[in-house]
N, C-alpha and C positions, 0 to 999 in steps of 0.2 A: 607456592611460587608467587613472588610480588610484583605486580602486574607493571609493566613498561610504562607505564601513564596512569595516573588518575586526574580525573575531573579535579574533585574536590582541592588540589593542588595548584590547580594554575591559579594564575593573579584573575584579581575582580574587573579586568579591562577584558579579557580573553573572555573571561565566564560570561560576561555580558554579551560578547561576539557572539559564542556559542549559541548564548540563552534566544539572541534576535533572529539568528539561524534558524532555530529549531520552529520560532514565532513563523517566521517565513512559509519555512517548509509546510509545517501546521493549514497556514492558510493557506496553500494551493493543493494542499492532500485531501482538507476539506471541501472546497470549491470544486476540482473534482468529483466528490461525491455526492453532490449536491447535483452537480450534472447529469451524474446517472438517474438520481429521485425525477430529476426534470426529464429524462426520454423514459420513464415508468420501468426501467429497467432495477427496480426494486421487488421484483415480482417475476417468478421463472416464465408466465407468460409474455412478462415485459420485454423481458430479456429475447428470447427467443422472435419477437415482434420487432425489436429493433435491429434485428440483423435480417432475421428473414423476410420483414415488410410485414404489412396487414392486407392487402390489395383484396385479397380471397373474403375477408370478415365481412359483414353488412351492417357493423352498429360497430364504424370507427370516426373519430372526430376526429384526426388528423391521420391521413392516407403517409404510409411507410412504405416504401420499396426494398426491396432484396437489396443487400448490399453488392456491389459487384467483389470480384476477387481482388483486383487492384486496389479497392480501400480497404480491403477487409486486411490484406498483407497489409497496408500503412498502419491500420489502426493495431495490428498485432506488433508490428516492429517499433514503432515509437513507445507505445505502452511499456512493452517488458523495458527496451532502455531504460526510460526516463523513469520508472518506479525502481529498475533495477538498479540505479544510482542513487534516486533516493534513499531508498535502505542498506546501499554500500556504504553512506555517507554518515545513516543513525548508527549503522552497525559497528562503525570504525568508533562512535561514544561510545554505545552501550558496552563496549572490551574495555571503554578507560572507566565505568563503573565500579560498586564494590559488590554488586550479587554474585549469587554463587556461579560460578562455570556453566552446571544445568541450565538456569534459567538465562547467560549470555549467548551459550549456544543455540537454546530454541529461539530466542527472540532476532538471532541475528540470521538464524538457518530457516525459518521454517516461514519467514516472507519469500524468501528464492523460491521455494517452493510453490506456494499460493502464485506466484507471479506465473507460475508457467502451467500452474493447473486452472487456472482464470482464464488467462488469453491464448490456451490451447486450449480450454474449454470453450470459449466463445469462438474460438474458430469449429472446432468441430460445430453446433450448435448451427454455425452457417452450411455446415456440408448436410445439414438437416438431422444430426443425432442431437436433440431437443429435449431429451430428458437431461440432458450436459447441464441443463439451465439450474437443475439443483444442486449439481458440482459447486458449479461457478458461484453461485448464492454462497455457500460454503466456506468455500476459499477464499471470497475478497472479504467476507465477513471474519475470519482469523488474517488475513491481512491487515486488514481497517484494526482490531485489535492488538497484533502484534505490534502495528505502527505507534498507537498510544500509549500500550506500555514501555515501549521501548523510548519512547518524549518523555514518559512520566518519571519513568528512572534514571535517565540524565538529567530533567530537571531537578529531582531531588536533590542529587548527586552534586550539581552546582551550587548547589543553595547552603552544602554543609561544609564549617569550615575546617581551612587543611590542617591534614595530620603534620603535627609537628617532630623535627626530625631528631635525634637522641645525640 
């Protein structure tokens, strides 16, 4: 079956739309995670410290608090949205792709997923199930993954020109 859209077809004004889109997004998906390296939450003790505070440690150089429940629902409800658009938004390219079906269905299915094994992970993690924190390490790391390959294969995909029509 020949796919409703492809990339490689549109005109080089659009692909360039695309291409600064992707730029965009890139750099606040990064910047993000660059946020988590800066709360140490690169590290399942990080992780589990920045939700449930360090107050109890005696060798901390910046004192964390317990998050309360009130930000902890903000930080779970904004998150899933706002990533869950972001990759509604990759995932709606990576279908005008030419990879095989397999690999548009993982790349475009298996971020929903990490999205809600993350920030229900990181929520339990505050209800004190702490081993969560290896989950979560897990899942945002095949998120962080799937997000790049899913950029890397639209950008190819822009860069190749169109198939011409018979």
């Amino acid at each position: 079956m020949e796919p409703y859209f492809l990339l490689r077809n549109f005109s080089k004004p659009f692909k360039g739309f695309i291409l600064a889109f992707l730029f965009v997004l890139s750099v606040g998906y990064f910047t993000g995670l660059s946020f988590v390296a800066q709360t140490d939450s690169n590290y399942p003790s990080g992780i589990v410290e920045n939700y449930n505070g360090n107050e109890d440690s005696e060798e901390v150089l910046v004192m964390k608090f317990k998050k309360g429940q009130r930000e902890m629902l903000t930080i779970v409800h904004t998150h899933v949205l706002s990533i869950g658009f972001i990759f509604a938004l990759l995932g709606l390219l990576v279908w005008g792709t030419q990879i095989s079906t397999k690999w548009k269905t993982f790349l475009t299915i298996e971020p929903f997923c990490s999205i809600i094994i993350t920030f229900g992970g990181i929520y339990l993690i505050w209800l004190e199930y702490t081993a969560m924190a290896y989950v979560v390490m897990i899942s945002g790391i095949l998120m962080t993954l799937s997000f790049i390959a899913g950029a890397v294969v639209v950008c190819l995909d822009l860069i190749k020109s169109p198939i011409e029509s018979h």
